[in-house]
N, C-alpha and C positions, 0 to 999 in steps of 0.2 A: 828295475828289471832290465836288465842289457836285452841287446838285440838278439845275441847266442839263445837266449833261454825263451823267448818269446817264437823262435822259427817252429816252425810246423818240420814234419818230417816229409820230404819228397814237394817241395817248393823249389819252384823255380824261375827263374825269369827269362823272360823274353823279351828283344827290342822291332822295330820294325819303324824302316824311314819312309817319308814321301815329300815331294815336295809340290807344295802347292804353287807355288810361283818361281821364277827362275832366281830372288833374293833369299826366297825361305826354303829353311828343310824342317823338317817334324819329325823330330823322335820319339815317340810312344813308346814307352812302358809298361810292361806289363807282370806283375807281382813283386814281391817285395824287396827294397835295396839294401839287404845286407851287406855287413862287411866283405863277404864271400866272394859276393857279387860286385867287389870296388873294379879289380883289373879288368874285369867286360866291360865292364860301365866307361873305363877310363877309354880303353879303347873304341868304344862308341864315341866317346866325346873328342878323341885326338882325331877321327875320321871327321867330324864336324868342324873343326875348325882349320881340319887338311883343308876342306870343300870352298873355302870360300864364300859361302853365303852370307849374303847382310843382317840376314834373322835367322836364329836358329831359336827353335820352338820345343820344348821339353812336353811332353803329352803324359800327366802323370795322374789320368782319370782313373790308369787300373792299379795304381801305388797305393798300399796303405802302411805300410812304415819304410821308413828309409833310419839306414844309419849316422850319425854324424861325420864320418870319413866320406859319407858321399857328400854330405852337404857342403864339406870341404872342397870337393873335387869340383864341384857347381860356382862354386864363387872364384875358382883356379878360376874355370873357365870362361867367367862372366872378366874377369881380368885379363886372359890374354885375349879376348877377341874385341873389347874396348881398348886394346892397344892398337888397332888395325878399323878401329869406329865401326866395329859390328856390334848387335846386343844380343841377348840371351834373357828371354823371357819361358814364364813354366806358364801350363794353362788346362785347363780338366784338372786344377786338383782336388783327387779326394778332400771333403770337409772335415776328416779327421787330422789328415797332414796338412790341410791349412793352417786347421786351429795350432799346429803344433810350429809349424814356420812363421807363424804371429807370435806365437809366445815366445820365441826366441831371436824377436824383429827380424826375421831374415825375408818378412816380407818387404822392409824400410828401404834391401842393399838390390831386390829385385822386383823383375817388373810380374808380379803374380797375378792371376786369375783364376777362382774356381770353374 
């Protein structure tokens, strides 16, 4: 079943950053990462690696599916900012999008946490 056919009608997502220390920022997520939703997303991630920070922190407690174009766009950005010895670790994640970032070892290429 693709992503298209699984969305709910009037879903939306939300982001929202903080930063706990002056190396990390925390992007939270909140509803589901469709394909729809890739060019917000990207633009959320091009402002994170504008920034500067040593740790950038993906907050994906209120995520329950994401598309494969984002998971794309996550490993882009676990590679340009390991270009510059910054990491990009995810953490709150839902146990359903765990299990699913396991089954396709993208926990292996990242640093995850439920």
């Amino acid at each position: 079943m693709s992503d298209q056919q699984r969305r709910q009608p009037g879903e939306r997502i939300a982001f929202s950053r903080r930063e706990p220390s002056r190396d990390e920022v925390v992007l939270a997520v909140e509803g589901p990462l469709y394909h729809e939703f890739a060019d917000e997303f990207q633009g959320q991630l091009d402002a994170l690696v504008a920034g500067g920070w040593a740790i950038v922190t993906l907050d994906f407690r209120k995520v329950k599916v994401i598309a494969s174009l984002i998971t794309g766009k996550i490993l882009i950005l676990k590679m340009r900012l390991q270009e510059h010895r910054r990491e990009v670790r995810i953490r709150g994640c839902d146990p359903g999008l765990y299990a699913q970032f396991k089954a396709v070892r993208f926990d292996r290429m990242l640093d995850i946490q439920q």
